[in-house]
N, C-alpha and C positions, 0 to 999 in steps of 0.2 A: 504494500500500500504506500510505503515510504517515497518509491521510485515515483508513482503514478500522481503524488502529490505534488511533488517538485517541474513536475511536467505542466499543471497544472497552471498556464502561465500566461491566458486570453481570458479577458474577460466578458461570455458571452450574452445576450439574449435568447430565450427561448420565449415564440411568441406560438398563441394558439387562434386558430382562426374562429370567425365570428359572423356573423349576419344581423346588418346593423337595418333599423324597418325606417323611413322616410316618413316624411309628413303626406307623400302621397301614396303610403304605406306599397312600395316598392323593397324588397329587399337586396344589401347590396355586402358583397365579401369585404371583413374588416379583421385586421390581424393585430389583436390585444397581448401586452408582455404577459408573460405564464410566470417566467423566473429569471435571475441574473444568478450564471455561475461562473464557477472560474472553470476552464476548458485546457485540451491540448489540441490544437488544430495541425493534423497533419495531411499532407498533398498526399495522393498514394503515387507512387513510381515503380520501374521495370516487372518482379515480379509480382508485387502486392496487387498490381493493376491489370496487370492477365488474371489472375485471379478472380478479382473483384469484377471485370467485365464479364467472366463466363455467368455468374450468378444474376446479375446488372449491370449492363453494358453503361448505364449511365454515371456509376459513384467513380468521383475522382476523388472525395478528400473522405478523412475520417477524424469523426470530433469525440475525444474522451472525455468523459464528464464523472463526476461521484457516482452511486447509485443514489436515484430519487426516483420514486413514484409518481404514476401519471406519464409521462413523455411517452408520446406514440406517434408513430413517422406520419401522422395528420399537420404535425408542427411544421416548424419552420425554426431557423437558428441566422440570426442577426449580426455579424462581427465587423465592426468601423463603418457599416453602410455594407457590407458584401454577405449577402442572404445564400445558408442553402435549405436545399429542401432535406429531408431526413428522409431516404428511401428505405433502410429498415435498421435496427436496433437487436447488436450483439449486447449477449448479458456472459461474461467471460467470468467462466465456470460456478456460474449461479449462485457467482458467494455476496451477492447485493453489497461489492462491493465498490465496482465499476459498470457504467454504459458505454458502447462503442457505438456511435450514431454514424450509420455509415451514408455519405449525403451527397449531391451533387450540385456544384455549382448555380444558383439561379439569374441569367443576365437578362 
């Protein structure tokens, strides 16, 4: 856990999406903060990303966070203005000690 804390070193948003109603009771997508934590944001490269495209050709980067409950790749993850999407969430060896949010780019 020691390692994984010191890695630990973006401070990210996690926002959760929303459906906001109008005055002309229209409904429209609106994306509310969920949580601020601290993160390891890493790019994936050579073989982490053959890997990760045979599963989803889409995930380039992979965000490690604490374990917290709730976060489900419905989300979205926020860092200086550069959003990814969360295409799905490794739980590395289910000791609710870490999440791997594995995400893709959103431009």
């Amino acid at each position: 856990m020691k390692q994984l804390v010191n890695r630990l070193n973006k401070r990210i948003t996690i926002r959760k999406q929303t459906w906001i109603e109008n005055s002309m009771k229209e409904k429209k997508q609106s994306w509310i903060d969920y949580a601020k934590v601290w993160a390891a944001i890493e790019p994936l490269r050579g073989q982490e990303s053959l890997i990760a495209q045979k599963s989803e050709a889409t995930v380039t980067t992979r965000i490690r966070i604490r374990f917290r409950e709730g976060i489900e790749p419905s989300m979205m993850i926020d860092y200086r203005g550069i959003s990814f999407e969360i295409m799905y969430i490794i739980h590395p060896e289910f000791n609710k000690r870490e999440l791997q949010l594995m995400c893709k780019e959103r431009r």
